[in-house]
N, C-alpha and C positions, 0 to 999 in steps of 0.2 A: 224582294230586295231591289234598290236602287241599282240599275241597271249599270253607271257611272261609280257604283260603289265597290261593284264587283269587280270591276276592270283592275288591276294590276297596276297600270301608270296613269291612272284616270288620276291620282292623286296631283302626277308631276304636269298633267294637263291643265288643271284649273289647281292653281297653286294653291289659293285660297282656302281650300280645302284642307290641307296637310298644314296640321296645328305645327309651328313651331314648337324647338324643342325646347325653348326659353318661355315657353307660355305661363310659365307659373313663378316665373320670375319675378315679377309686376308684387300680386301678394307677398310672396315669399318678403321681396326687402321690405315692401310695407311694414311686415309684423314684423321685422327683426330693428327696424327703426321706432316701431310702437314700443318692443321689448327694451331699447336703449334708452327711452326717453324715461319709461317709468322704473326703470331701476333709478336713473340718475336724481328722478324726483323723491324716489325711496332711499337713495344716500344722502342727499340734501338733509331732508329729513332725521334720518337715523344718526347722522352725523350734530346734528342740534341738539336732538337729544343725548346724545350719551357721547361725545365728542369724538375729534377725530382720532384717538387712539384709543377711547374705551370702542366706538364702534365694532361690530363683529359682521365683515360679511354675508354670513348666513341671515343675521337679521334683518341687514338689506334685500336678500332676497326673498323670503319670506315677506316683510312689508311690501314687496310689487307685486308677489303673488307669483312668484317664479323660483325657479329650485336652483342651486349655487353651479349647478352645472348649466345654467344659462346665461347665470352671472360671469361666470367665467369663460363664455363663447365672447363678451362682451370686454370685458375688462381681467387684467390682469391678478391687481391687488387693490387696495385702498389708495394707494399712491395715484395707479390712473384712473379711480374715480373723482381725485380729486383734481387733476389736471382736465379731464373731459367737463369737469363744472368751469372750471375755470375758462375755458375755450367757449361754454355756454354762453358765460357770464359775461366775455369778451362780447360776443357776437352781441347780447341784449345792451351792453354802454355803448355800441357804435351806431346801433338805432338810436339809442337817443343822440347822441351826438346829429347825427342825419337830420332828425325829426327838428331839431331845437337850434341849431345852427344853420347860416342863412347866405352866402356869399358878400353879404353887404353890412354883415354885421360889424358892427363895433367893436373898439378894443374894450370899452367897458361889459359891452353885451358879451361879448365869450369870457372875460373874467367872470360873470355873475354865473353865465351858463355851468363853465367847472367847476365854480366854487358850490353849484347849488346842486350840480351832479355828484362831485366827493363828497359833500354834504349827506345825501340820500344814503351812500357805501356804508359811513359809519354807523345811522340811524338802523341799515337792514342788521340787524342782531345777527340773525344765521348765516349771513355770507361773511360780514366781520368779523365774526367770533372764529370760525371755520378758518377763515386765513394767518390770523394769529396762531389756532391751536399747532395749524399746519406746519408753519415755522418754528415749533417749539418743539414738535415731535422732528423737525431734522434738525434741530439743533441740539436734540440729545441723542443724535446717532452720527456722532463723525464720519464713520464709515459710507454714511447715505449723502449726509451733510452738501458736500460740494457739487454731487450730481443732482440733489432735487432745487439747489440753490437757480445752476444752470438751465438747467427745463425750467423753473420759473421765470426766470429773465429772459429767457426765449421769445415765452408764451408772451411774455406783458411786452416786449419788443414787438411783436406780430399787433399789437394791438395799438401801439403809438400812432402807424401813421396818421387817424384823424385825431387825435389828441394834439398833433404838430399845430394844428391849424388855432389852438387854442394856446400854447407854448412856444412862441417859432427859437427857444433856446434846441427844445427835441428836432427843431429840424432840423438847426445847423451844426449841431455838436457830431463827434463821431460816436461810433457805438458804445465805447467806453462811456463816452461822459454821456451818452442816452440812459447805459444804464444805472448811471451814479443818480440821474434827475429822477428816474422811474421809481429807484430803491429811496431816496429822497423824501418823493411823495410819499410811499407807503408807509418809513418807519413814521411820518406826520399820522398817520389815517390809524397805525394799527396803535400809536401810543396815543392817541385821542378814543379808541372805541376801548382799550381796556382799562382805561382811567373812567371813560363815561360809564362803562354798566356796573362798574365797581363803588364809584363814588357820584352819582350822578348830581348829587347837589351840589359836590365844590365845582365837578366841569359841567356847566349846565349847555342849554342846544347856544346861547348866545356868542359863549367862550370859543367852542368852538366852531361855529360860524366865523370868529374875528380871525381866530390861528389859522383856520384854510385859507381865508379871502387874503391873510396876509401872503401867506406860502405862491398862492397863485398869482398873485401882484409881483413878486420880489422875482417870481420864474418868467413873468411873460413879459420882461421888463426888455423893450427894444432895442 
């Protein structure tokens, strides 16, 4: 035996030696960040297909490969899986925004930029279809109704400030009328995507093309 390994406080000598007791820390979040990513990719999913109230947890769990008591270290119900996409979703539109906005841009260059970003919103079928369903499932539970209204204007609030840079009405309005412009936008976005996959040849991509780039003109108006 290691001569230093015998000793008693040889450990508190050469510290390096005596493993922390967080040493397994590091993996541990690893996989429980690996675990949160692919459920949320398995409710995405699960959620397209069989929407958001026919969805069943269990099947979200079973589709990442994980058992409902993982799912459930992770998330609550369906409600915060749907908020945790949304927070996703958030983060991936203010990369772009980063990515495609320029300090020296134009007032026409950021009108095209958001018109050609909300554009993209309604064309993804599974994230617009998902946020419609989502509003119709708390608008047939009054009892839920006003509390999942609230957490949504929250979230989509937390995500304005670079959208300001494209509407300076969101930056100078107070939070009321931020969230009247936010709610604004969307009832535009979710009555263009369920007209579009419903009826795609009366609203075709033109039509709506011209109703956003309007909506973004009339908001970003100086």
């Amino acid at each position: 035996m290691d001569a230093m390994e015998g000793t008693p406080d040889s450990g508190k000598k050469r510290g390096k030696r005596v493993p922390s007791r967080n040493s397994s820390d590091g993996p541990t979040q690893e996989r429980a960040i690996q675990t949160r990513q692919e459920l949320l990719k398995s409710a995405r999913s699960i959620f397209a297909r069989d929407g958001f109230e026919g969805a069943r947890l269990q099947d979200i769990a079973e589709a990442a490969g994980k058992t409902r008591g993982a799912l459930y270290a992770h998330f609550k119900n369906k409600e915060d899986l749907f908020f945790a996409l949304i927070a996703q979703d958030l983060v991936h539109d203010d990369a772009v925004y980063r990515k495609k906005l320029r300090p020296d841009s134009s007032r026409e260059e950021r009108i095209g930029i958001l018109t050609e970003h909300l554009e993209t919103l309604v064309h993804d079928r599974q994230r617009a279809l998902l946020y419609v369903e989502f509003k119709l499932y708390a608008a047939r539970r009054p009892h839920k109704q006003r509390r999942l209204a609230e957490l949504h204007a929250a979230m989509c609030d937390q995500g304005a400030p670079r959208k300001v840079e494209f509407v300076p009405e969101l930056a100078t309005a107070d939070a009321a009328q931020r969230r009247r412009v936010i709610a604004s936008f969307g009832a535009l976005l979710d009555g263009l995507t369920l007209n579009h996959y419903f009826d795609p040849v009366g609203l075709t991509d033109e039509e709506i093309h011209r109703k956003i780039e309007h909506e973004v003109r009339e908001r970003s108006k100086a």
